[in-house]
Jmol script that loads the backbone (N, CA, C; Angstrom):
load data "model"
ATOM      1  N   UNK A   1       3.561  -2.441  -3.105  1.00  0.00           N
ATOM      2  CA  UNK A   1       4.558  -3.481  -3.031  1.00  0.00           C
ATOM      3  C   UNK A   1       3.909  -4.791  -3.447  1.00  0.00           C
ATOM      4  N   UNK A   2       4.565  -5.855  -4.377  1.00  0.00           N
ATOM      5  CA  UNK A   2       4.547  -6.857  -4.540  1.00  0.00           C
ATOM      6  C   UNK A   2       4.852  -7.743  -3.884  1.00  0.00           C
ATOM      7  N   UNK A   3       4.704  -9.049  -3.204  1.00  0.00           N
ATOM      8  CA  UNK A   3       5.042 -10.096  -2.531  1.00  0.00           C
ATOM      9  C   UNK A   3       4.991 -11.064  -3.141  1.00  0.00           C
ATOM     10  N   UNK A   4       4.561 -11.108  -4.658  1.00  0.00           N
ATOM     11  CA  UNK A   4       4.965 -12.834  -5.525  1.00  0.00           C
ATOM     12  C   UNK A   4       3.775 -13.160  -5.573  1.00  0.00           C
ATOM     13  N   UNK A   5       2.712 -12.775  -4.232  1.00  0.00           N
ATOM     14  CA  UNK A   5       1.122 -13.327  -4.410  1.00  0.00           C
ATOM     15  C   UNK A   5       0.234 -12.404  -4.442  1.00  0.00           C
ATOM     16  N   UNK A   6       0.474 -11.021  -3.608  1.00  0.00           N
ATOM     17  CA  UNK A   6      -0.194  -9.905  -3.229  1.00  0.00           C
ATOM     18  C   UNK A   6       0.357  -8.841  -3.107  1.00  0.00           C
ATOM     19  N   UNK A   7      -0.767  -7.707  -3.639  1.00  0.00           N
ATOM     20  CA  UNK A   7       0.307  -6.209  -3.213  1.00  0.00           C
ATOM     21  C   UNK A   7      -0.607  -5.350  -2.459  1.00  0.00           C
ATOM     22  N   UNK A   8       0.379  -4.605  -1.805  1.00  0.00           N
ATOM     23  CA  UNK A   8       0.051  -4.013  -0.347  1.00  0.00           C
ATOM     24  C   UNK A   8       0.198  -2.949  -1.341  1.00  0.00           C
ATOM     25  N   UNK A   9      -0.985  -1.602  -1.285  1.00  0.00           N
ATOM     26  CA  UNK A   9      -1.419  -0.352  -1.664  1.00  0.00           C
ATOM     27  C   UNK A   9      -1.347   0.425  -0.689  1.00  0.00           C
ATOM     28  N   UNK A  10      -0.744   1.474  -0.706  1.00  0.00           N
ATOM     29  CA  UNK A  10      -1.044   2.456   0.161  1.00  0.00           C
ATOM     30  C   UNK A  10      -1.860   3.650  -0.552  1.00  0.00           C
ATOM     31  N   UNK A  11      -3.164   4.416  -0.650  1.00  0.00           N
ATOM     32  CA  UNK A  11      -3.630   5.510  -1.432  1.00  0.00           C
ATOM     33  C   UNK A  11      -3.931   6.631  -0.430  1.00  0.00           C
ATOM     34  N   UNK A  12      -3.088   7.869  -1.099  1.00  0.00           N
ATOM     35  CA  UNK A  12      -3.750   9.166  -0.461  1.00  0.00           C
ATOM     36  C   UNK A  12      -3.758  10.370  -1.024  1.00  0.00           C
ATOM     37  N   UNK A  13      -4.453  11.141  -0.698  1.00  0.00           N
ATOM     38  CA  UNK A  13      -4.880  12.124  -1.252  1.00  0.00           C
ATOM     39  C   UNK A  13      -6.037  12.459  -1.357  1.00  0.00           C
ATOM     40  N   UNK A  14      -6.961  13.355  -2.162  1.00  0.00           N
ATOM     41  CA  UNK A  14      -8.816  13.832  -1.843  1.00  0.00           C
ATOM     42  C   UNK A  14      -9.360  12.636  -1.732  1.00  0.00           C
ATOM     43  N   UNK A  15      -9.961  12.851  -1.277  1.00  0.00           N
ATOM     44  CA  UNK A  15     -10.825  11.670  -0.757  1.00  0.00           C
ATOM     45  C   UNK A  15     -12.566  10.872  -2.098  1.00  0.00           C
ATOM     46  N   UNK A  16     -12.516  12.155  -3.128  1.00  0.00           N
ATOM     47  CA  UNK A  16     -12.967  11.942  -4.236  1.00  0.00           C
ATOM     48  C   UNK A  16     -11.934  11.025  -4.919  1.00  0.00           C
ATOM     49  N   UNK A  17     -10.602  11.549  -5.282  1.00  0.00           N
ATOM     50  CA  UNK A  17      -9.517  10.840  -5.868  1.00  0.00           C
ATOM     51  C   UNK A  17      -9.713   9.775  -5.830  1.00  0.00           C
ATOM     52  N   UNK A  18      -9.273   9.094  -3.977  1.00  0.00           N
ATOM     53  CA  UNK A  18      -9.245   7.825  -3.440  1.00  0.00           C
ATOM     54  C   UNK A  18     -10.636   6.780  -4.557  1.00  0.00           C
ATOM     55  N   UNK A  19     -11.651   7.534  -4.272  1.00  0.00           N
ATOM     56  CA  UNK A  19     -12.860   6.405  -4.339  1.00  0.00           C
ATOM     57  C   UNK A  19     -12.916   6.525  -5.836  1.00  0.00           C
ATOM     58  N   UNK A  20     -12.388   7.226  -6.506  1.00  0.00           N
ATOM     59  CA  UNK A  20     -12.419   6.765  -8.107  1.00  0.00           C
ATOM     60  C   UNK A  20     -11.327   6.092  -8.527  1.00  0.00           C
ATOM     61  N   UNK A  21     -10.309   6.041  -7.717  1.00  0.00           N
ATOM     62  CA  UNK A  21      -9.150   4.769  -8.383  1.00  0.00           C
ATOM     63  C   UNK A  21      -9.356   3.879  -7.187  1.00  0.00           C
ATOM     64  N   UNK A  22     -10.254   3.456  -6.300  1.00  0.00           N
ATOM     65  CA  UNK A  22     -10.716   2.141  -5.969  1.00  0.00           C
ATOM     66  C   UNK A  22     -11.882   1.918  -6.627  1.00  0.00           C
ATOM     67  N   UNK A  23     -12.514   2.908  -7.322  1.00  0.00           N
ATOM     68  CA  UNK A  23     -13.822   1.785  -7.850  1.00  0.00           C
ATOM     69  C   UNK A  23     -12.842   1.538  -9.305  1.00  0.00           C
ATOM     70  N   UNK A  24     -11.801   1.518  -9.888  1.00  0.00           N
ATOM     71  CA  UNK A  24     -11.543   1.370 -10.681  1.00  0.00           C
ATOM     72  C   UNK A  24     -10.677   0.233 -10.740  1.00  0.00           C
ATOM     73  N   UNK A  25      -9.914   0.137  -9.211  1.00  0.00           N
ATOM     74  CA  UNK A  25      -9.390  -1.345  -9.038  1.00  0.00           C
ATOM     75  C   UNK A  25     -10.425  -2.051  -9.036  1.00  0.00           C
ATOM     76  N   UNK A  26     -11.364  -1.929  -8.123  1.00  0.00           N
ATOM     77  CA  UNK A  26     -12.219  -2.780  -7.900  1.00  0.00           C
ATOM     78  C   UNK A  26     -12.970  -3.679  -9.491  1.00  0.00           C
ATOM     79  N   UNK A  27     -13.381  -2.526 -10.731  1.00  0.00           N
ATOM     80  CA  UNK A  27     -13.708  -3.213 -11.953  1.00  0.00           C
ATOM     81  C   UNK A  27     -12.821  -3.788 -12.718  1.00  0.00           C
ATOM     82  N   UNK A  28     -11.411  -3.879 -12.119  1.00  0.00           N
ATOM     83  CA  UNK A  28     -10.232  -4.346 -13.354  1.00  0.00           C
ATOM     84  C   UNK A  28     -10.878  -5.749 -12.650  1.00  0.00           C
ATOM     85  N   UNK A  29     -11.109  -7.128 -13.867  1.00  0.00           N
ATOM     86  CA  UNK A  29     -10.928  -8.438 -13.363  1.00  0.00           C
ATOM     87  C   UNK A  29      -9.987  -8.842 -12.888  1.00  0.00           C
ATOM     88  N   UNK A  30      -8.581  -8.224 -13.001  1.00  0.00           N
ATOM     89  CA  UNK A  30      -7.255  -8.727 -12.875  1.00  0.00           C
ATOM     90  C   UNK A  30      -6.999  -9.359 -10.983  1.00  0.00           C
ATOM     91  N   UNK A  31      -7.539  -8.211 -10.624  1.00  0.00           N
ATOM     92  CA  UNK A  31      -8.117  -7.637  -9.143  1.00  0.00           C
ATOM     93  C   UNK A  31      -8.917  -8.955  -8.416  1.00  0.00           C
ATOM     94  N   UNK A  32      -8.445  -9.518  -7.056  1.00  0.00           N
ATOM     95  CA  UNK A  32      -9.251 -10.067  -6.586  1.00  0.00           C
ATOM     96  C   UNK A  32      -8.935 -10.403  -5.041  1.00  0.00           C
ATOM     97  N   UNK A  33     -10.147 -10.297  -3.978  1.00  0.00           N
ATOM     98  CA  UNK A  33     -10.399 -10.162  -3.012  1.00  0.00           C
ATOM     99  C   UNK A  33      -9.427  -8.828  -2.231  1.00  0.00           C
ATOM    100  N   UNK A  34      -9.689  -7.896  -2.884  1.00  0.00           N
ATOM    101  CA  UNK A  34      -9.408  -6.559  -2.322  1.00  0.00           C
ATOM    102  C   UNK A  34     -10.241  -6.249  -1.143  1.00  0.00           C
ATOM    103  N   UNK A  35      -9.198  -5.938  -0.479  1.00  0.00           N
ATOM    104  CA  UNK A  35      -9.726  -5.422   1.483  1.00  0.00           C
ATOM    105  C   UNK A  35      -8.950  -4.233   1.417  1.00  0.00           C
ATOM    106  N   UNK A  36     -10.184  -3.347   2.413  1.00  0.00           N
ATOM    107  CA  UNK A  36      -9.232  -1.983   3.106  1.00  0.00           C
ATOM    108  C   UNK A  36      -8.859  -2.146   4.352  1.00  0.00           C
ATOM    109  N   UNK A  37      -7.858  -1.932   4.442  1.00  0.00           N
ATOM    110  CA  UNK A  37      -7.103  -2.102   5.923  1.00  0.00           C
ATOM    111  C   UNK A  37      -7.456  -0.962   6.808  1.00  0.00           C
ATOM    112  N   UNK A  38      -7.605   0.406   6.348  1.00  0.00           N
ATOM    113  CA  UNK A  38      -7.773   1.540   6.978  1.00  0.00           C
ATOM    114  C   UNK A  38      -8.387   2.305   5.858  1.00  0.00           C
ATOM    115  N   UNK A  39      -8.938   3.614   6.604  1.00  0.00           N
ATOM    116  CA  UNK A  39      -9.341   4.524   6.318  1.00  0.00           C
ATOM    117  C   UNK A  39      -9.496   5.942   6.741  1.00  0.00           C
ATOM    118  N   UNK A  40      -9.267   6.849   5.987  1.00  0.00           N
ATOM    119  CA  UNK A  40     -10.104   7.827   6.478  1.00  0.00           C
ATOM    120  C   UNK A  40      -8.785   8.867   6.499  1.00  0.00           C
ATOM    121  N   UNK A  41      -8.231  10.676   7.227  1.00  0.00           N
ATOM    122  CA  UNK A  41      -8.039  11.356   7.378  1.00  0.00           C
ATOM    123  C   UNK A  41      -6.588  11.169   8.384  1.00  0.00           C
ATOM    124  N   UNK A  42      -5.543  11.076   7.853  1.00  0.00           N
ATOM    125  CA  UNK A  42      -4.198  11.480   8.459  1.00  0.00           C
ATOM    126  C   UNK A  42      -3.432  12.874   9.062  1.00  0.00           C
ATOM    127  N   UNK A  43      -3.056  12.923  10.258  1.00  0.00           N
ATOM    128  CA  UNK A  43      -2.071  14.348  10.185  1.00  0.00           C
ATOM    129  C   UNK A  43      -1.493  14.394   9.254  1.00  0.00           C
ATOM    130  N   UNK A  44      -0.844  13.775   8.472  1.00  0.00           N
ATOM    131  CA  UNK A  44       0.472  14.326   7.266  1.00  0.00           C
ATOM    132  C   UNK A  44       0.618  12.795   6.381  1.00  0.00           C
ATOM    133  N   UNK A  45       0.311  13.158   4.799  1.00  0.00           N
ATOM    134  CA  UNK A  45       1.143  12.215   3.883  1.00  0.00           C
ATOM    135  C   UNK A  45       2.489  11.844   4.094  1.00  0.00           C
ATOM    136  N   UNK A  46       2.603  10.242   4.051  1.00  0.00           N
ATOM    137  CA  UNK A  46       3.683   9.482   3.765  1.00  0.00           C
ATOM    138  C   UNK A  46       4.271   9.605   2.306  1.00  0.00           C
ATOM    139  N   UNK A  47       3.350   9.767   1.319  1.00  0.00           N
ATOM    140  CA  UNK A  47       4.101   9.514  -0.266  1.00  0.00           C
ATOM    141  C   UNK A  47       4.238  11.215  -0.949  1.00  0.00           C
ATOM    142  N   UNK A  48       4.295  11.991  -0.289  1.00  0.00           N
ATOM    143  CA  UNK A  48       4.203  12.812  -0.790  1.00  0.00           C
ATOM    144  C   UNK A  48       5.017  13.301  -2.270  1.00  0.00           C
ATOM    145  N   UNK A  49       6.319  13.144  -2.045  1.00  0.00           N
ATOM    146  CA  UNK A  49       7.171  12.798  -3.261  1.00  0.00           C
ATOM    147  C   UNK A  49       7.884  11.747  -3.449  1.00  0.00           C
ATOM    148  N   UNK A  50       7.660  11.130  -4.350  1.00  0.00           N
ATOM    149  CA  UNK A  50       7.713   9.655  -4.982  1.00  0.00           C
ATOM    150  C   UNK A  50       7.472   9.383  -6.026  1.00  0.00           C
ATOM    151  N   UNK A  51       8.456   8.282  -6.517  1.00  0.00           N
ATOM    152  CA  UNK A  51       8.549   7.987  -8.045  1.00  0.00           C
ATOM    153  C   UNK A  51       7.947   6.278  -7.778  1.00  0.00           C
ATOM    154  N   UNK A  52       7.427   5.420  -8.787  1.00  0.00           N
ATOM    155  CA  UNK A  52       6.577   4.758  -8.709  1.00  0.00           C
ATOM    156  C   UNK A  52       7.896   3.883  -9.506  1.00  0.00           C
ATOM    157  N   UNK A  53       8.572   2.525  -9.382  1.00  0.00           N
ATOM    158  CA  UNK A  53       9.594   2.051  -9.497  1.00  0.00           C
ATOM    159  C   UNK A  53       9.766   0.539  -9.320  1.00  0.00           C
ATOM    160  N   UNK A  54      10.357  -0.367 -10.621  1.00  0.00           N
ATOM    161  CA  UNK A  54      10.760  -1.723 -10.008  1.00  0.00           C
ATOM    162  C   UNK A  54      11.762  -1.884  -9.742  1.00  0.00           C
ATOM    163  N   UNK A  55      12.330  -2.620  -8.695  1.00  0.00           N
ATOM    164  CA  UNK A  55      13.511  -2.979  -8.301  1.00  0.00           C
ATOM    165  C   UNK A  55      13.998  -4.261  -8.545  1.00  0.00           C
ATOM    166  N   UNK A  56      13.207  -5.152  -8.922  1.00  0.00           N
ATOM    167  CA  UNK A  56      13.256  -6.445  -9.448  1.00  0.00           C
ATOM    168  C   UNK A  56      12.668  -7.408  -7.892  1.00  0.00           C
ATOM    169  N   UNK A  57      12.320  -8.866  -8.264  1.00  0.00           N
ATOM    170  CA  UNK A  57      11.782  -9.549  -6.932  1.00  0.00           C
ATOM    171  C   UNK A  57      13.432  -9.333  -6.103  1.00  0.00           C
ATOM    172  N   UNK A  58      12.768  -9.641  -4.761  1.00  0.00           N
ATOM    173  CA  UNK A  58      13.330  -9.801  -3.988  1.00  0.00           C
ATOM    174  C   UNK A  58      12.632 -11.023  -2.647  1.00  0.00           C
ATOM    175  N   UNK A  59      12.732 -12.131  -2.852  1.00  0.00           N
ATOM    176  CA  UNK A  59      12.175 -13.158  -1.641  1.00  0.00           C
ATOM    177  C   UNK A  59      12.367 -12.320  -0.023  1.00  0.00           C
ATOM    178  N   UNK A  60      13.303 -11.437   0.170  1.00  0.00           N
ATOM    179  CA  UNK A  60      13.739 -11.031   1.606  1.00  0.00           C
ATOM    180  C   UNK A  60      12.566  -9.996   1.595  1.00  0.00           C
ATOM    181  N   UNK A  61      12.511  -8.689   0.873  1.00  0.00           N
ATOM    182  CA  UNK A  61      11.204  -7.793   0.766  1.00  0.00           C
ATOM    183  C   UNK A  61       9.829  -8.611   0.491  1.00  0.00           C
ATOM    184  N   UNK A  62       9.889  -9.135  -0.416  1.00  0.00           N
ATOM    185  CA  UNK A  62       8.462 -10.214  -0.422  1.00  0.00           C
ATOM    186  C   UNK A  62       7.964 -10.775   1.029  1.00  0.00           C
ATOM    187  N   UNK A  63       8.814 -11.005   1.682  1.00  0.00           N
ATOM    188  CA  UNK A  63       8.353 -12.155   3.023  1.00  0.00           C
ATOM    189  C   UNK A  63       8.057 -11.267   3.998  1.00  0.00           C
ATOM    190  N   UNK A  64       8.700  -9.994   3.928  1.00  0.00           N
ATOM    191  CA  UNK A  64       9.146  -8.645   5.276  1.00  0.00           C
ATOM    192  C   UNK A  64       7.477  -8.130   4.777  1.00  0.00           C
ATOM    193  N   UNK A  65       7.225  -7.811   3.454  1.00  0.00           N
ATOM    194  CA  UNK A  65       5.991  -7.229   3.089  1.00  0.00           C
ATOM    195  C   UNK A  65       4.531  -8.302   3.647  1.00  0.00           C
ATOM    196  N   UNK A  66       4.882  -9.220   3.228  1.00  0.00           N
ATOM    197  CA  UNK A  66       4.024 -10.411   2.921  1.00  0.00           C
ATOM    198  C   UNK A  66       3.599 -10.467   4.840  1.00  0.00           C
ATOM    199  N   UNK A  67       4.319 -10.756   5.280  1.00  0.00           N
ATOM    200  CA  UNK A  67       4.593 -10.375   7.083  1.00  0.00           C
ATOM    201  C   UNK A  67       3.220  -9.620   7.913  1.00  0.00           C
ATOM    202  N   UNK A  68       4.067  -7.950   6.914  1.00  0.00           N
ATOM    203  CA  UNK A  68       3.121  -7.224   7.954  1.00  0.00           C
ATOM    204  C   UNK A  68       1.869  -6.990   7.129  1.00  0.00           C
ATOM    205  N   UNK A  69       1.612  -7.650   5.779  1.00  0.00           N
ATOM    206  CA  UNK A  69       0.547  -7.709   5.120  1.00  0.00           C
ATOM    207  C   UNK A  69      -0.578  -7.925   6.314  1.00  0.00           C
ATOM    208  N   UNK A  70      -0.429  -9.581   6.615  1.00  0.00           N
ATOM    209  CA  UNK A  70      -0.962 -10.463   7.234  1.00  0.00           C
ATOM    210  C   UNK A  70      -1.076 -10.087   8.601  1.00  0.00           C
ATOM    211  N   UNK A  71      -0.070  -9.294   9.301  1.00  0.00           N
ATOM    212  CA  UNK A  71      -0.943  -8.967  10.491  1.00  0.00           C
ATOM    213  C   UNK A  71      -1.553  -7.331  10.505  1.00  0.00           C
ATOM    214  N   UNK A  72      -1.440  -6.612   9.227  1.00  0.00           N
ATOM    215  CA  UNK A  72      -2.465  -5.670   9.270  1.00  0.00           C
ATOM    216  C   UNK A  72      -4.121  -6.002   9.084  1.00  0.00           C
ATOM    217  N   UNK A  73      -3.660  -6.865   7.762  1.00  0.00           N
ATOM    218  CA  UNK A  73      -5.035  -7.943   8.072  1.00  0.00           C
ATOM    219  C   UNK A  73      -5.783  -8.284   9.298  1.00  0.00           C
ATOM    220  N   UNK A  74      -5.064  -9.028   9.558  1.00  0.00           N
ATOM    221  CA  UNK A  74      -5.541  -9.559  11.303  1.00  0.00           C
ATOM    222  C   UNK A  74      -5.825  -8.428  12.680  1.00  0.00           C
ATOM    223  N   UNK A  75      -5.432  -7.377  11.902  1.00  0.00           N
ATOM    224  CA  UNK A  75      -6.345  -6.296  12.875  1.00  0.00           C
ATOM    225  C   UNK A  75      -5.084  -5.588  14.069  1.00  0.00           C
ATOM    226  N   UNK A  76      -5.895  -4.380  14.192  1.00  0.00           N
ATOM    227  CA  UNK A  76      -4.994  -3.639  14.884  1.00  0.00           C
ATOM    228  C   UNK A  76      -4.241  -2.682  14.307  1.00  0.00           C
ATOM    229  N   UNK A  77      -4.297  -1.194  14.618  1.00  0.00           N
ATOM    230  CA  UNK A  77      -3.608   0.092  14.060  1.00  0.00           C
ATOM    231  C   UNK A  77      -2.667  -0.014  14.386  1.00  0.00           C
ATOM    232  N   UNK A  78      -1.787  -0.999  15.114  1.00  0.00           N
ATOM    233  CA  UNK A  78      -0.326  -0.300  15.369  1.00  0.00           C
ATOM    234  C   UNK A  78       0.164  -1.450  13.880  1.00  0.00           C
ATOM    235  N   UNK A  79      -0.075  -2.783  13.943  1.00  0.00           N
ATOM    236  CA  UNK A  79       0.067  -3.158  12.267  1.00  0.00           C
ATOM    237  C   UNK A  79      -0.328  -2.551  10.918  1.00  0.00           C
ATOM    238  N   UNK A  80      -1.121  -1.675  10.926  1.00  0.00           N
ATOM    239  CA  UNK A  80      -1.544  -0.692   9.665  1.00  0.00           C
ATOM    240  C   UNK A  80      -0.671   0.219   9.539  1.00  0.00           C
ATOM    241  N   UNK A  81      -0.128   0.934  10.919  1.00  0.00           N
ATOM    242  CA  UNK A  81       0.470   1.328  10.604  1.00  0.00           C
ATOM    243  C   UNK A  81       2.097   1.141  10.650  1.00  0.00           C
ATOM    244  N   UNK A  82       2.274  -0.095  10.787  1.00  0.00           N
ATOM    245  CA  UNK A  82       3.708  -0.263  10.558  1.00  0.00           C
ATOM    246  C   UNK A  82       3.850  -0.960   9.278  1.00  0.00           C
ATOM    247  N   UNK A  83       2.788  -1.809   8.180  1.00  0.00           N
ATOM    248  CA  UNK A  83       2.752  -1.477   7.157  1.00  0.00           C
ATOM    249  C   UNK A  83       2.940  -0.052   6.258  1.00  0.00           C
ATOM    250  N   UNK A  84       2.416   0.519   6.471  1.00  0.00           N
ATOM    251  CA  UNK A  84       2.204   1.878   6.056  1.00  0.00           C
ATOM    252  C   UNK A  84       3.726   2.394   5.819  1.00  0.00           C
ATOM    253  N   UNK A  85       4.160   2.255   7.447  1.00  0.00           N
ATOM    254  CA  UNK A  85       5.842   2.913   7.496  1.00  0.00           C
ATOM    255  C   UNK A  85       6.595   1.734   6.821  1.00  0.00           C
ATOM    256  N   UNK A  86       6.354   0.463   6.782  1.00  0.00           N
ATOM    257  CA  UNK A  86       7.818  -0.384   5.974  1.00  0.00           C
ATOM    258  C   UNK A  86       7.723   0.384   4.332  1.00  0.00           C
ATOM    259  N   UNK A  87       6.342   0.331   3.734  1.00  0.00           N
ATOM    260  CA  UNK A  87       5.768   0.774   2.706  1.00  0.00           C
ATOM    261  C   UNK A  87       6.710   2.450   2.351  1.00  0.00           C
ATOM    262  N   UNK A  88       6.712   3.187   3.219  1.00  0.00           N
ATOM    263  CA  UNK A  88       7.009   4.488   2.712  1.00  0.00           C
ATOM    264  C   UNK A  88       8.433   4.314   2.665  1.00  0.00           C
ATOM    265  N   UNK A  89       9.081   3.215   3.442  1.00  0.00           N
ATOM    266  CA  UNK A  89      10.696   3.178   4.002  1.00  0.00           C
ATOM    267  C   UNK A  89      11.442   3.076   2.459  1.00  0.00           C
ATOM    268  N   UNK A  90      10.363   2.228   1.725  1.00  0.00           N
ATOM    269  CA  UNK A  90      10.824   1.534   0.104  1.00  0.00           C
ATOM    270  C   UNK A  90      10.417   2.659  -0.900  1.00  0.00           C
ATOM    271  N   UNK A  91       9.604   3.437  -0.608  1.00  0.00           N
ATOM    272  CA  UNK A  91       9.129   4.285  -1.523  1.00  0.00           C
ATOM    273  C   UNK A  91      10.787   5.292  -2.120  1.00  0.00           C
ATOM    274  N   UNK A  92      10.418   5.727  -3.037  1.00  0.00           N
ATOM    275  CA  UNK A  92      11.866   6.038  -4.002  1.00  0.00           C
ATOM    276  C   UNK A  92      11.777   7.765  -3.964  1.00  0.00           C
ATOM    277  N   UNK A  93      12.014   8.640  -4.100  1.00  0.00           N
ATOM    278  CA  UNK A  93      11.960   9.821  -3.714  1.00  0.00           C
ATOM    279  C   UNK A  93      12.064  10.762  -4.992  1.00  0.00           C
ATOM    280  N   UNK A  94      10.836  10.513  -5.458  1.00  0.00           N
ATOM    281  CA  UNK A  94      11.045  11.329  -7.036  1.00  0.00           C
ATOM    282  C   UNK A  94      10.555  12.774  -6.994  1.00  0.00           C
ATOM    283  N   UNK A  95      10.293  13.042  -7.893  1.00  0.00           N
ATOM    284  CA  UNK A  95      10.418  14.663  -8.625  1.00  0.00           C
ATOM    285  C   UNK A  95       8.930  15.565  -7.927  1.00  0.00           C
ATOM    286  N   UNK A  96       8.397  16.245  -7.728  1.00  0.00           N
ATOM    287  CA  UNK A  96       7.687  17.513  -7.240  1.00  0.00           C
ATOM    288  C   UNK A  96       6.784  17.729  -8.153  1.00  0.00           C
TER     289      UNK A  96
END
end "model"
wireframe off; spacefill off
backbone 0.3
color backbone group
C-alpha cells in the first residue's frame, strides 16, 4: 500500500524468496530508510491469492494506512499485526 509518502509491504513465502527480493529492494536507489516491522514464520498466509492492483489515491486509505504504519513502527505485535490485517482487507483476490 501507498500512503502519498510511504508503502507498507507485506512479504511471504520461502524464506530464501523473502531475502532475495529484500536485498533487491534494499539495492534499488529509489528505496529509502526501509525497516522490518516483523519477522519470521506464521501459522497461515494472508496473500495467498491475490492480484497486485491500482485503485487510484485515495487521502481516506492513505491516512487509515499511514495510521497503522506509524504505530507498527512504534512497536508492538498487536499493531503489526493489525497492519498486516488492514493490508490483506485491500488485497484484491486474483487467479491461482
Amino acid at each position: 500500500m501507498f500512503t502519498g509518502t510511504r508503502f507498507a509491504q507485506y512479504l511471504e513465502g520461502p524464506s530464501g524468496g523473502i531475502a532475495e527480493l529484500r536485498n533487491s529492494i534494499m539495492d534499488d536507489c529509489r528505496h529509502e530508510d526501509i525497516q522490518t516491522i516483523a519477522s519470521g514464520p506464521y501459522e497461515h498466509r494472508l496473500f495467498l491469492r491475490w492480484s497486485l492492483a491500482y485503485a487510484g489515491p485515495s487521502r481516506f486509505v492513505a491516512g487509515k494506512v499511514e495510521d497503522a504504519l506509524v504505530d507498527a513502527l512504534a512497536g508492538g505485535q498487536e499493531h503489526v499485526k493489525a497492519l498486516a490485517e488492514m493490508l490483506a482487507g485491500f488485497a484484491i483476490d486474483g487467479h491461482s
